[in-house]
C-alpha positions as CSV (number, residue, x, y, z in Angstrom):
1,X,62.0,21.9,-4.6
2,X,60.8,22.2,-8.3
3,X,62.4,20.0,-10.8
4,X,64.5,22.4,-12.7
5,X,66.1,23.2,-9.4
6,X,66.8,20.0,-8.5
7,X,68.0,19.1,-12.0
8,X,70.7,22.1,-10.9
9,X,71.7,21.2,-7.7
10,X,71.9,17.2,-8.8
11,X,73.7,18.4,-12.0
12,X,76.2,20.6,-10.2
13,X,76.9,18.0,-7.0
14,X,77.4,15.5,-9.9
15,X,80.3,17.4,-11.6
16,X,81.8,18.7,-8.4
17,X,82.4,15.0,-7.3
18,X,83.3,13.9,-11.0
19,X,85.6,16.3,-12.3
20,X,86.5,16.5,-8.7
21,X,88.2,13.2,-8.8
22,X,89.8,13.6,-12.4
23,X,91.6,16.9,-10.6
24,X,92.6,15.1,-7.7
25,X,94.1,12.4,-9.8
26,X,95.5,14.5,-12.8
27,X,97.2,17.5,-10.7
28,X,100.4,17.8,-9.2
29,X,100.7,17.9,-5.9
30,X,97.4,16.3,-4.7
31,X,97.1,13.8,-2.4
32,X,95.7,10.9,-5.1
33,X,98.2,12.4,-7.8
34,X,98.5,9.3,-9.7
35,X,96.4,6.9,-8.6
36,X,95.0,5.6,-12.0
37,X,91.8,5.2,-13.9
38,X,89.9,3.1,-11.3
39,X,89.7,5.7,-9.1
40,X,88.2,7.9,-11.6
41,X,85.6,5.8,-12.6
42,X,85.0,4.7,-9.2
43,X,84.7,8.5,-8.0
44,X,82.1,9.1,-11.5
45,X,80.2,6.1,-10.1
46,X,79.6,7.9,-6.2
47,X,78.9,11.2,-8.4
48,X,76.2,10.0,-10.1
49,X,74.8,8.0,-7.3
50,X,75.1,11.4,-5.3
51,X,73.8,13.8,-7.6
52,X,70.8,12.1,-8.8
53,X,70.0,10.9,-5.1
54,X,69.4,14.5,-4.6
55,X,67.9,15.5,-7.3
56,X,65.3,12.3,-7.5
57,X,62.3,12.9,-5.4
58,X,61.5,15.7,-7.0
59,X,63.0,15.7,-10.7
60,X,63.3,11.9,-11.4
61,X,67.0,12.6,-11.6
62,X,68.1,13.1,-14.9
63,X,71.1,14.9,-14.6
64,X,71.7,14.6,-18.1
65,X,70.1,15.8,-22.1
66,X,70.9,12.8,-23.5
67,X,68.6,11.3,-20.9
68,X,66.0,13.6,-20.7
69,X,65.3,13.6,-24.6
70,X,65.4,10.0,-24.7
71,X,62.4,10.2,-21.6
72,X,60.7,12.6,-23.4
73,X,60.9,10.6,-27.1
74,X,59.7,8.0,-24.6
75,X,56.6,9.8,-23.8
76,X,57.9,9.3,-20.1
77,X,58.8,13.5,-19.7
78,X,56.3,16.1,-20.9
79,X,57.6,18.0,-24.1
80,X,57.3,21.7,-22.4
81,X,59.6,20.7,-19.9
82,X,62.6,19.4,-21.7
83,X,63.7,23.4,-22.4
84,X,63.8,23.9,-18.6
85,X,65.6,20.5,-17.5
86,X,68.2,21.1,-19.9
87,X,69.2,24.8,-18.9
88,X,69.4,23.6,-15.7
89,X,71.9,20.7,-16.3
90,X,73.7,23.2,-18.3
91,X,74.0,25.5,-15.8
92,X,74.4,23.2,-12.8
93,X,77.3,21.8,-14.9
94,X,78.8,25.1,-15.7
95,X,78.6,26.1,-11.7
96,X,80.4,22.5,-11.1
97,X,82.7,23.0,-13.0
98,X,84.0,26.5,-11.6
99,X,84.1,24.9,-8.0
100,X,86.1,22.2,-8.8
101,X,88.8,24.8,-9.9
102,X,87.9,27.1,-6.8
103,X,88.6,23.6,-4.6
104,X,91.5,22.6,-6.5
105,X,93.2,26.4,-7.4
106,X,96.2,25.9,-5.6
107,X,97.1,23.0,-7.7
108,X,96.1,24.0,-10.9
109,X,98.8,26.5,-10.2
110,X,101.6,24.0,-9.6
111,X,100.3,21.9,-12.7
112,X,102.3,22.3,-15.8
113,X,100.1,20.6,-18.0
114,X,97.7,22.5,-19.9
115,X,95.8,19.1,-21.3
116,X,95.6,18.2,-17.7
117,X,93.9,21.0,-16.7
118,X,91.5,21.0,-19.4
119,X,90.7,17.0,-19.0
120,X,89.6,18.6,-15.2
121,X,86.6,20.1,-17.1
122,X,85.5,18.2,-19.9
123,X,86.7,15.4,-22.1
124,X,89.6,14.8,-24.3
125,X,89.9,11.8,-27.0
126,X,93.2,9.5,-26.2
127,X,93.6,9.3,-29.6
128,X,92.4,12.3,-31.7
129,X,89.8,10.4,-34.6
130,X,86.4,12.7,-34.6
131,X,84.6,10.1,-36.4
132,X,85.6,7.2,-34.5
133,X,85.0,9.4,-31.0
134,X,81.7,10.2,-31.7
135,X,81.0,6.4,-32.1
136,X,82.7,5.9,-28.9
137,X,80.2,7.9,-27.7
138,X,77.1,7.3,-29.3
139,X,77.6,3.3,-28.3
140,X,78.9,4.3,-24.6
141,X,75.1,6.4,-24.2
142,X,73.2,3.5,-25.6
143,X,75.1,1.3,-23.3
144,X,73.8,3.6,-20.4
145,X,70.0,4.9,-21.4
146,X,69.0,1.3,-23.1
147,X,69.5,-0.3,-19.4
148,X,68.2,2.6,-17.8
149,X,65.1,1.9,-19.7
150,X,65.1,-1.7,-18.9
151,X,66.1,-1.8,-15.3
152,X,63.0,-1.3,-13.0
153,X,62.8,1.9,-11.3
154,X,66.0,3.5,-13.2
155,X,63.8,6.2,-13.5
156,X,62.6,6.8,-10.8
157,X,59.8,9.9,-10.6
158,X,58.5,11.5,-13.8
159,X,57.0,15.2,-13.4
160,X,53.9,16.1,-14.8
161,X,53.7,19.4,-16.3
162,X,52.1,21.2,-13.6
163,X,55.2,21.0,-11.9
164,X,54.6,18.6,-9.5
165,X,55.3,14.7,-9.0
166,X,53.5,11.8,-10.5
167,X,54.3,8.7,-8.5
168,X,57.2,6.7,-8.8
169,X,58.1,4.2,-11.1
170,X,59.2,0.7,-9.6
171,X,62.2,1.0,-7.0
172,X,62.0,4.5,-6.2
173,X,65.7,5.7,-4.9
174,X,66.5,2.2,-4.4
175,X,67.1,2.1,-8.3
176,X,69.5,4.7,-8.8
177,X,72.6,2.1,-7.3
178,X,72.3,0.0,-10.4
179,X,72.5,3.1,-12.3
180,X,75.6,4.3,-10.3
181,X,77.1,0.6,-11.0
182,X,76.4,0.8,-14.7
183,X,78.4,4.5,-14.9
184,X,81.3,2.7,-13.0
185,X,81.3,-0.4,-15.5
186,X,80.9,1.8,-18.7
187,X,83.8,4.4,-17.6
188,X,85.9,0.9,-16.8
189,X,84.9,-1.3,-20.0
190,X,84.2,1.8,-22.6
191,X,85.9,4.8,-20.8
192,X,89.5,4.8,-22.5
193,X,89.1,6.0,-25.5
194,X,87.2,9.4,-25.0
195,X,86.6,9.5,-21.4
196,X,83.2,8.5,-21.9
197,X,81.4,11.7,-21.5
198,X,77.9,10.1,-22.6
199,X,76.5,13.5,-21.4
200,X,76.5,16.7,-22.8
201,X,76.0,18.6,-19.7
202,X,79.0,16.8,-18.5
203,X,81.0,17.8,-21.0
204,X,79.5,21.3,-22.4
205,X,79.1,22.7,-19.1
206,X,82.2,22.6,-17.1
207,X,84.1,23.2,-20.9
208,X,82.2,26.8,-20.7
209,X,83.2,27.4,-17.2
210,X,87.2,26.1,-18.3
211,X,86.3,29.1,-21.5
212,X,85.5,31.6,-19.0
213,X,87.6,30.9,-16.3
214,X,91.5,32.7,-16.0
215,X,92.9,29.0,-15.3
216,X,96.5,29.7,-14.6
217,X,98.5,28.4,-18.0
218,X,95.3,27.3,-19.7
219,X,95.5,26.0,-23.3
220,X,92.2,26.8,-25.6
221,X,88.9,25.0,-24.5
222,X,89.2,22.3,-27.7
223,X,85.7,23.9,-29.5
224,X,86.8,21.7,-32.6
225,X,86.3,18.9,-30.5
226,X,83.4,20.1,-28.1
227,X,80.6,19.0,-30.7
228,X,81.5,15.0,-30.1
229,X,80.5,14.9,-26.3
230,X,77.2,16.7,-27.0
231,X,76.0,14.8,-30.3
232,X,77.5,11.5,-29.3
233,X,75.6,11.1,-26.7
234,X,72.1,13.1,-27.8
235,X,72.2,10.4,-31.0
236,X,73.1,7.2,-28.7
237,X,69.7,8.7,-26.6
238,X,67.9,8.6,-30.0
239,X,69.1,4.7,-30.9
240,X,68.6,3.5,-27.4
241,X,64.4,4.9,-27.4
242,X,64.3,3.1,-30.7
243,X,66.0,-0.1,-29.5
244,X,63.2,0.3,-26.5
245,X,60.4,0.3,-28.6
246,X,61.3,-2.6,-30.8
247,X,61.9,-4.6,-27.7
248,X,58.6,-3.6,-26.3
């Protein structure tokens, strides 16, 4: 499996299990209609621990732009394959986000809500402040990629530009629970004021496929907004190399 395609299939399993869980809570008529903001962030955790377990033998498991321009600032990713990870995170996100309303269609139709049904794709601010968002989450993608760089084996394989695999760094697969944990802790400490996208694949993705999808009662797909989950988290990437370097 090449690394784009894992970056794909890892991004897509991620958002089918993540968005997966905000439908199951957020619909009506589901069987965990209701059941709160752990279980969210619990189910994110098990989506990211899931997703990048796939995708880490071969593509060192991004899963994420923010993350893969902070490894490449890093000189940890080669430069000429940042274009390649990216489209596929987009696209495995875009795919994810379509099967979570194939899975869930019958209760998108019994759903009144038109914010709920867009909050099943992609993120919306509990309090509508631009300014003060994107700080939510430029600190909530620090939060995440600073440890990532500190924990040993966080990341786990880094391609070479041939395509294939260099060896692994530290803990192998082992690493990627601590990972999982710190999703889980950041969506329960930092989550509740924007949902914590902290990446833009997350968020950009799945908000295309809400765009292009006839969602029964849809409202608009919040464009105005759409620009916070994508540089939020590309400029806490950019804070968290620097804070990297300084410390090493």
């Amino acid at each position: 499996m090449t690394p784009c395609i894992a970056e794909f299939i890892g991004t897509a399993v991620l958002v089918v299990l993540g968005n997966g869980v905000v439908a199951n809570v957020v619909l009506a008529r589901t069987k965990g209609a209701g059941s709160g903001w752990i279980v969210i962030t619990a189910g994110w955790g098990v989506a990211v621990f899931v997703g990048a377990f796939c995708a880490a033998p071969a593509s060192g498991a991004h899963l994420n732009p923010a993350l893969t321009v902070a490894m490449a600032l890093a000189g940890k990713l080669a430069a000429d394959q940042v274009p390649g990870y990216i489209a596929a995170q987009m696209l495995g996100g875009i795919l994810g986000g379509a099967l979570v309303f194939l899975f869930y269609r019958e209760h998108f139709k019994a759903s009144e809500n038109a914010d709920a049904k867009l909050m099943c794709f992609c993120t919306v601010p509990a309090i509508r402040n631009a300014p003060q968002a994107f700080f939510c989450e430029v600190v909530g993608t620090f939060i995440l990629i600073l440890p990532i760089f500190l924990m040993t084996g966080a990341a786990v394989t880094l391609p070479d530009s041939a395509g294939g695999c260099e060896a692994p760094v530290g803990l192998g697969t082992l690493g990627l629970l601590p990972v999982a944990l710190l999703v889980f802790g950041i969506g329960l400490s930092l989550g509740g004021t924007t949902g914590y996208a902290i990446n833009p694949a997350r968020d950009l993705g799945p908000r295309i496929a809400h765009a292009l999808i006839p969602v029964p009662g849809k409202r608009d797909s919040d464009w105005s907004y759409a620009w916070v989950p994508v540089a939020g988290p590309l400029a806490g990437a950019l804070l968290a190399v620097l804070a990297n370097a300084a410390l090493h």
